[in-house]
N, CA, C and O of each residue as an XYZ file, in Angstrom:
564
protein
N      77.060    118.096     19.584
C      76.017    118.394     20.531
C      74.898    119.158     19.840
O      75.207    120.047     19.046
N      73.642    118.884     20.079
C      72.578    119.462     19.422
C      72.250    120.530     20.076
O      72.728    120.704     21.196
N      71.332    121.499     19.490
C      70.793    122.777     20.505
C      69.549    122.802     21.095
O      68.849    121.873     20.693
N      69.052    123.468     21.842
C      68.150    123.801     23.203
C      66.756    123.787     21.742
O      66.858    124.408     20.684
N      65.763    123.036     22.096
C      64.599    122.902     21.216
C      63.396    123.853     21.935
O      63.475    124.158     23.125
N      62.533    124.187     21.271
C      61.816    125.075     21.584
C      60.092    124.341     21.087
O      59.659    123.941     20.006
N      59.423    124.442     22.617
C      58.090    123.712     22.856
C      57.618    125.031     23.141
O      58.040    126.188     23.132
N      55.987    124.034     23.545
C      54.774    125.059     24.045
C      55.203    125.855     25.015
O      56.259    125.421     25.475
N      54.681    127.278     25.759
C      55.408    127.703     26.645
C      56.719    128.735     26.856
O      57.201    129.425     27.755
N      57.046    128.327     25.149
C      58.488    129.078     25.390
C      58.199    129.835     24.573
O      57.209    129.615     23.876
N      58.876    130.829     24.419
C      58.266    132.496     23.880
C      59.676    133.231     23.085
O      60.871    133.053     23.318
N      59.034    134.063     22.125
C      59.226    134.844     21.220
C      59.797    136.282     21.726
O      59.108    136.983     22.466
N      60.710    136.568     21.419
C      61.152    138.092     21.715
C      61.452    138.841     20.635
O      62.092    138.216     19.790
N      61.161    140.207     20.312
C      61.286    140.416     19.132
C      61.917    142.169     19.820
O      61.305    142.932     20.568
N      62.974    142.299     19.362
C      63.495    143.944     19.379
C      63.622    144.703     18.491
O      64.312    144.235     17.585
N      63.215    145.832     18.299
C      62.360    147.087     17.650
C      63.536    147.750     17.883
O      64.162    147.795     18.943
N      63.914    148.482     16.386
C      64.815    149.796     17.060
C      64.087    151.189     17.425
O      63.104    151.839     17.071
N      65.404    151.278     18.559
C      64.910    152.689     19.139
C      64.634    153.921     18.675
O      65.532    154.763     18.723
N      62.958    154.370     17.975
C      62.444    154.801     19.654
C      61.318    154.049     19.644
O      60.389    154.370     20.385
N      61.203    152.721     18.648
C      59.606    152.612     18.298
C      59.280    151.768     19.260
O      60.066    151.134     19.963
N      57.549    151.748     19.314
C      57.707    151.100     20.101
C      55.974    149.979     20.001
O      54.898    150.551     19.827
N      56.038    148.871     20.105
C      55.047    148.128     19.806
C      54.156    147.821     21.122
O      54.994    147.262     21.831
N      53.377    147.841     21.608
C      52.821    147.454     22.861
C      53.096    145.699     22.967
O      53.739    145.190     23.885
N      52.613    145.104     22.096
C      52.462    143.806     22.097
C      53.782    143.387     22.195
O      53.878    142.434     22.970
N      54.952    143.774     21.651
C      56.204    143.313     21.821
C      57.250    143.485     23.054
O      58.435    143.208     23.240
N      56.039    144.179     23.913
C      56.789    144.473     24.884
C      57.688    143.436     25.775
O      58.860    143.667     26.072
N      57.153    142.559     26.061
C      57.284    141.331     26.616
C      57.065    140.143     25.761
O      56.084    140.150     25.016
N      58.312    138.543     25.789
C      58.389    138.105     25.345
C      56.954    137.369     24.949
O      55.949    137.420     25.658
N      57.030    136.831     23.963
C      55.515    136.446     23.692
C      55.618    134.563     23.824
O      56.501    133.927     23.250
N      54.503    133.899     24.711
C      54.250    132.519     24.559
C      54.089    132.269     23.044
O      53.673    133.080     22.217
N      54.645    130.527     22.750
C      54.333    130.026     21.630
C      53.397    128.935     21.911
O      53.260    128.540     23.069
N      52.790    128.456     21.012
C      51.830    127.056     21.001
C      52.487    125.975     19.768
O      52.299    126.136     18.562
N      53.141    125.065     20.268
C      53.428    124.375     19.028
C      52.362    123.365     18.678
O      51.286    123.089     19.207
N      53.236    122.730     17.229
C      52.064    121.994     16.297
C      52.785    121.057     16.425
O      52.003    120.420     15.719
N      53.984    119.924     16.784
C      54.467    119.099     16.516
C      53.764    117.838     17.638
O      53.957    117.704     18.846
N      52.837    116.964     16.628
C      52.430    116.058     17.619
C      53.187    114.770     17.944
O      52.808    114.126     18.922
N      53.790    114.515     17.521
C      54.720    113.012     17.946
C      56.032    113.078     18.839
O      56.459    112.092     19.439
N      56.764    114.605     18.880
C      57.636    114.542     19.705
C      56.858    115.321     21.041
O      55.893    116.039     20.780
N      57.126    115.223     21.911
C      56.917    115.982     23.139
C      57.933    116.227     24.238
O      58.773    115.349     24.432
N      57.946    117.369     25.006
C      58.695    118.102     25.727
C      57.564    118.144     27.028
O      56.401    118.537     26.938
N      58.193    117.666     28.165
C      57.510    117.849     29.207
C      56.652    117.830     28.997
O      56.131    118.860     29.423
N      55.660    116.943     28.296
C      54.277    116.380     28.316
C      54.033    118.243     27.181
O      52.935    118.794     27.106
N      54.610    118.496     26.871
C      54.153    119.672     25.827
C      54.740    119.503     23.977
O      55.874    119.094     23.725
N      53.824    119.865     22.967
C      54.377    119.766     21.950
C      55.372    120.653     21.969
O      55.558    121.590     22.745
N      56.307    120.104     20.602
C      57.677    120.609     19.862
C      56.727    122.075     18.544
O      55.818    122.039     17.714
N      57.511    122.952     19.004
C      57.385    123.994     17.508
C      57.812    123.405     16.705
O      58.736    122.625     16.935
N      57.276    123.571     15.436
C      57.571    123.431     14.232
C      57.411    125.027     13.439
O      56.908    126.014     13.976
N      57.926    124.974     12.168
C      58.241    126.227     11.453
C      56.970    126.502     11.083
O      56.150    125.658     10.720
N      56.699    128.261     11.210
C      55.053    128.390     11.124
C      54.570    128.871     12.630
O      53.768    129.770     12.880
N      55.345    127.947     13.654
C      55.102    128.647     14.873
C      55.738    129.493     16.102
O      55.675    129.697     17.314
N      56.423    129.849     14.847
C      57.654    131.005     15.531
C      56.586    132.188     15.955
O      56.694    132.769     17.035
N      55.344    132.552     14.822
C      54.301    134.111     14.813
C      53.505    133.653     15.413
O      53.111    132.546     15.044
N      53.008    134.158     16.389
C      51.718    133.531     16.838
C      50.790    134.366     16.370
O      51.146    135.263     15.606
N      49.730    134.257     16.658
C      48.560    134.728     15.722
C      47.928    135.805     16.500
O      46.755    136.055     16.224
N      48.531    136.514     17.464
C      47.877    137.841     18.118
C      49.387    138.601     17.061
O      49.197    139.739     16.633
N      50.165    138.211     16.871
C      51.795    139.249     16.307
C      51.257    138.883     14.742
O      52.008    139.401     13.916
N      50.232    138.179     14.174
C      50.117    137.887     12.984
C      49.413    139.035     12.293
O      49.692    139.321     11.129
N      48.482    139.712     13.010
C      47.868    140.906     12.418
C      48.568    142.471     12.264
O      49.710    142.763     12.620
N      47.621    143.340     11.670
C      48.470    144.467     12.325
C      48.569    144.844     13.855
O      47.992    144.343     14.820
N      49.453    145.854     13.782
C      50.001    145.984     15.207
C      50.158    147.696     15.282
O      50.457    148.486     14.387
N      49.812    147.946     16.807
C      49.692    149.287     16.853
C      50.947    149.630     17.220
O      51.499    148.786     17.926
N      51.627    150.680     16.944
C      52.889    151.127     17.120
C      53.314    152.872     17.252
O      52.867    153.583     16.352
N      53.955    153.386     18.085
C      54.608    154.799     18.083
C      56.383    154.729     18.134
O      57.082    153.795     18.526
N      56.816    156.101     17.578
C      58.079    155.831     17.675
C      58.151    157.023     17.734
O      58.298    157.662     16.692
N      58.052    157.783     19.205
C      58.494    159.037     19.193
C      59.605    159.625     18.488
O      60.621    158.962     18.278
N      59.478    160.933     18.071
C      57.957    162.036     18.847
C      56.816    161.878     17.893
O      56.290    162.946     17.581
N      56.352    160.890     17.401
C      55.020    160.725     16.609
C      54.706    159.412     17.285
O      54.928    158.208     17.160
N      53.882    160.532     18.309
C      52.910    159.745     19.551
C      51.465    159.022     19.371
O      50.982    158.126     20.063
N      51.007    159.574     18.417
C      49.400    159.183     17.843
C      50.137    158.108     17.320
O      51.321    158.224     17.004
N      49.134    156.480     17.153
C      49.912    155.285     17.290
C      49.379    155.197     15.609
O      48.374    155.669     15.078
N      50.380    154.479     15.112
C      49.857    154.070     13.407
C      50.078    152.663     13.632
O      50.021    152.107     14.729
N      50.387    152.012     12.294
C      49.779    150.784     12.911
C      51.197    150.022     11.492
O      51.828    150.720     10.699
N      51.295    148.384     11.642
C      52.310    148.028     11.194
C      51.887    146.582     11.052
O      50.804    146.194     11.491
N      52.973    145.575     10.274
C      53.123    144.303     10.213
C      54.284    143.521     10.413
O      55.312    143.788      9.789
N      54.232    142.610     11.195
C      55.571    142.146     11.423
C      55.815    141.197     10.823
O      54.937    140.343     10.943
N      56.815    140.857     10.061
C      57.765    139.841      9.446
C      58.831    138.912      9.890
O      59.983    139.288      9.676
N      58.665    137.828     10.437
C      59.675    137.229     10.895
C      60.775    136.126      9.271
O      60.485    135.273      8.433
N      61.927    136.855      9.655
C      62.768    135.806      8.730
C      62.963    134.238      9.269
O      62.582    133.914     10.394
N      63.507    133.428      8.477
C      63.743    132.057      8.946
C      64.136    131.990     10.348
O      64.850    132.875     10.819
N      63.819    131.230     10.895
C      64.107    130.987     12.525
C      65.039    129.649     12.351
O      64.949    128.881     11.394
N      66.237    129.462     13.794
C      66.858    128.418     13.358
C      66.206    127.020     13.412
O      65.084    127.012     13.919
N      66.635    125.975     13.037
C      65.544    124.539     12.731
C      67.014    123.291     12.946
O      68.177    123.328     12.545
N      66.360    122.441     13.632
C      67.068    121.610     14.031
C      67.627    120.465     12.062
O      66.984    120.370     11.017
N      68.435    120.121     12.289
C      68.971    119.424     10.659
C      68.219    117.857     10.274
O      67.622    117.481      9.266
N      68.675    116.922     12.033
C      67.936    115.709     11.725
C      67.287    115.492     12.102
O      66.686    114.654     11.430
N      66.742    115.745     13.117
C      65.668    115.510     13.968
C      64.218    116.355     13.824
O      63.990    117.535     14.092
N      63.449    115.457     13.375
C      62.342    115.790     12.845
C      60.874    115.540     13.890
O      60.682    114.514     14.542
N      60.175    116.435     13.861
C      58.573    115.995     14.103
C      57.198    115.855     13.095
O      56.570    116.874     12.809
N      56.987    115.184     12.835
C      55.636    114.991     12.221
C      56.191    115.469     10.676
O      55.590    116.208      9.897
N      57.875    114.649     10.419
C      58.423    115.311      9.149
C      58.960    116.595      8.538
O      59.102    116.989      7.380
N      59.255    117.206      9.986
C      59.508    118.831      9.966
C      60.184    119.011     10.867
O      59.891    118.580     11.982
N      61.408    119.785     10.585
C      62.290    120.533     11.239
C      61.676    120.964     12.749
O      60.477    121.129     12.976
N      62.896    121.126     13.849
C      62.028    121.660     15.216
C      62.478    122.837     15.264
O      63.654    122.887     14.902
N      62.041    123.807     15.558
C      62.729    125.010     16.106
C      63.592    125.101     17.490
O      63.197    124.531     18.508
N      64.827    125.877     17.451
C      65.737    125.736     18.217
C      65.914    126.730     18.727
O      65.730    127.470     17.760
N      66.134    127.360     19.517
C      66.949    128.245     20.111
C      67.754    128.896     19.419
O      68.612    128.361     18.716
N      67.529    130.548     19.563
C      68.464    131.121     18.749
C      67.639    132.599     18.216
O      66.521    133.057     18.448
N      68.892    133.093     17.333
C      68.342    134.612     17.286
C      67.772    134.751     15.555
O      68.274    133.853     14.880
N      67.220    135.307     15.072
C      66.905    135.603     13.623
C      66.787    136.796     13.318
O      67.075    137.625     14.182
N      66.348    137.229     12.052
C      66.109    138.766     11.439
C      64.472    138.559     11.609
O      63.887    137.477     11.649
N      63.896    139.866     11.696
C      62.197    140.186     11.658
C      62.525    142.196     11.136
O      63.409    143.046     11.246
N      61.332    142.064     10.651
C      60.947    143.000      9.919
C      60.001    143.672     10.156
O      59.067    142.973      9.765
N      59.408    144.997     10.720
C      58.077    146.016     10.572
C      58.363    147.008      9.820
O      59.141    147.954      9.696
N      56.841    146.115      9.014
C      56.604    146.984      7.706
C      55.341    148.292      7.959
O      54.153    148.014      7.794
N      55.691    149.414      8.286
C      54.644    150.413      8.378
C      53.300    150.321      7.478
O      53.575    150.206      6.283
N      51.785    150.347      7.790
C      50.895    150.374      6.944
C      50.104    151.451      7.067
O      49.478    151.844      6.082
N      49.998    152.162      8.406
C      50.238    153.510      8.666
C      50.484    154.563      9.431
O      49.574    154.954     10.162
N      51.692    155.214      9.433
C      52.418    155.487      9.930
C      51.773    156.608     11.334
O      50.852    157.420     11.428
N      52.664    156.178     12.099
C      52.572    156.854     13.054
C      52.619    158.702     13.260
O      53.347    159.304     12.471
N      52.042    159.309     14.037
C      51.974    160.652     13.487
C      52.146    161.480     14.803
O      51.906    160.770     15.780
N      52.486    162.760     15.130
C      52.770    163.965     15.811
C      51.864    165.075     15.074
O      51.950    165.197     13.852
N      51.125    165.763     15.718
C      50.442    167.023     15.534
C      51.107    168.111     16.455
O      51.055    168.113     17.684
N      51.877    169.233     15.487
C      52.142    170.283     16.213
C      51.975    171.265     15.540
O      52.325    171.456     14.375
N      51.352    172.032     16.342
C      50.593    173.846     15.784
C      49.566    173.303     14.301
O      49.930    173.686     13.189
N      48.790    172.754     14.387
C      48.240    172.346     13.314
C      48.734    171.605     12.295
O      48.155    171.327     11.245
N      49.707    171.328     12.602
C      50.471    170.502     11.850
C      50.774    168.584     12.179
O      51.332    168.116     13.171
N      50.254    167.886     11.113
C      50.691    166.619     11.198
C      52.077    166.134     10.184
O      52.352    166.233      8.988
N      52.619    165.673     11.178
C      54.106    165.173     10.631
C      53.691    162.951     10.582
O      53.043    162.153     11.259
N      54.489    162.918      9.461
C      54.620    161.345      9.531
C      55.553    161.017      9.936
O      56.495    161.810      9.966
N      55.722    159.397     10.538
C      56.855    158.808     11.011
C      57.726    158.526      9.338
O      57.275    157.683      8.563
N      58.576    159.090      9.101
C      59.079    158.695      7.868
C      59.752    157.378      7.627
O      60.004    157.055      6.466
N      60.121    156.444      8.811
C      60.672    155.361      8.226
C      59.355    154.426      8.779
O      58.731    154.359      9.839
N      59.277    153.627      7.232
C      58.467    153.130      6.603
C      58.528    151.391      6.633
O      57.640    150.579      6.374
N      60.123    151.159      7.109
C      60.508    149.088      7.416
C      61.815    150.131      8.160
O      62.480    151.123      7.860
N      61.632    149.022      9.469
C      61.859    148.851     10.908
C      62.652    148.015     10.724
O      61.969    147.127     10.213
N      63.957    147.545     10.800
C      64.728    146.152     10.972
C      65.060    145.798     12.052
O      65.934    146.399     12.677
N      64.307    144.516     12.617
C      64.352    144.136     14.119
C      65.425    142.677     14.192
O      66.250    142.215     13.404
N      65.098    142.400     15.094
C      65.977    141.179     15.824
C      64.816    140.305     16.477
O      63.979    140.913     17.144
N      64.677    138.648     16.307
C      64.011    138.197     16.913
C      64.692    137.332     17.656
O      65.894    137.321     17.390
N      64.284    136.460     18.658
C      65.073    135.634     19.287
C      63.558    134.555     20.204
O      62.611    134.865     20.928
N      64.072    133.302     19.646
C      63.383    132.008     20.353
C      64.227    131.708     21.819
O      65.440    131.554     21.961
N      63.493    131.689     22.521
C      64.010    131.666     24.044
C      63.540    130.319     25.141
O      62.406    130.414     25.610
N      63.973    129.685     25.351
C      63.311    128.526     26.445
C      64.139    128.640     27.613
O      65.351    128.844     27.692
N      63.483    128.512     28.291
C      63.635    128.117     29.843
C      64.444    126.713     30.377
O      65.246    126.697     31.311
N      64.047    125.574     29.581
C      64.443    124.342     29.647
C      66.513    124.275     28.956
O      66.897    124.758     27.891
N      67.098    123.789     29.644
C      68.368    123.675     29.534
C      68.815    122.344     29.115
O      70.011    122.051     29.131
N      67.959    121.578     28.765
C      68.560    119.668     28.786
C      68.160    119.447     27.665
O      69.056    119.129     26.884
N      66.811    119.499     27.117
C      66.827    118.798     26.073
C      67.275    119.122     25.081
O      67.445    120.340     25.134
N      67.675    118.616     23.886
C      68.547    118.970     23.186
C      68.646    118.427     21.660
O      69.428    117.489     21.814
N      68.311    118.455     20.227
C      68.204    117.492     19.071
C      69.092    118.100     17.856
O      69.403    119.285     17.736
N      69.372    117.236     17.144
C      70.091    117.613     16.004
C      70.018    118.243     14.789
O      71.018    118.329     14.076
């Protein structure tokens, strides 16, 4: 049996360990796929590349109490899972499923107390991402 494929529509979740915290990641994020020859409910198939969408592609503002003043970061997504035979436009589809992601601090978040600024000292964040669809039927190899 093949697994749950992932089209336009279906969205990105990405979890941050606690306490940090990303605004943009708050909620799962829509994807836009690129795969033009297969289609899903009249919507394209993801292909690899469109796991990040391009608002999570830049930096990103971030706090991780108690260093409340927001610094700012980059996110890294590791391989996402990819279907074996079933191909679009010669490329793997993205499937359903969980992966590794990464925030890399570029600068760090900060707390001012009594004149004093403290840095967020951890510097890479090791997160959890996860491709999520709604759709339960379709299904490829």
């Amino acid at each position: 049996m093949g697994d749950l494929i992932i089209k336009t529509g279906d969205k990105l979740r990405v979890t941050l360990p606690v306490p940090a915290v990303v605004g943009k990641l708050l909620f799962p994020v829509p994807l836009v796929g690129s795969g033009r020859d297969v289609l899903v409910d009249a919507k394209p198939v993801c292909l690899p590349g469109d796991e990040l969408p391009a608002a999570l592609a830049e930096p990103l503002f971030y706090i991780a109490p108690p260093f409340i003043i927001p610094g700012t970061g980059k996110l890294t997504l590791g391989a996402p899972n990819v279907t074996a035979l079933t191909l679009s436009d010669g490329k793997p589809i993205l499937i359903k499923g969980q992966f590794s992601a990464t925030f890399t601090v570029e600068e760090p978040a900060t707390v001012e107390i009594e004149g004093v600024v403290e840095e967020d000292p951890l510097r890479v964040k090791t997160c959890s991402a996860e491709l999520i669809t709604t759709d339960t039927t379709v299904t490829a190899s």
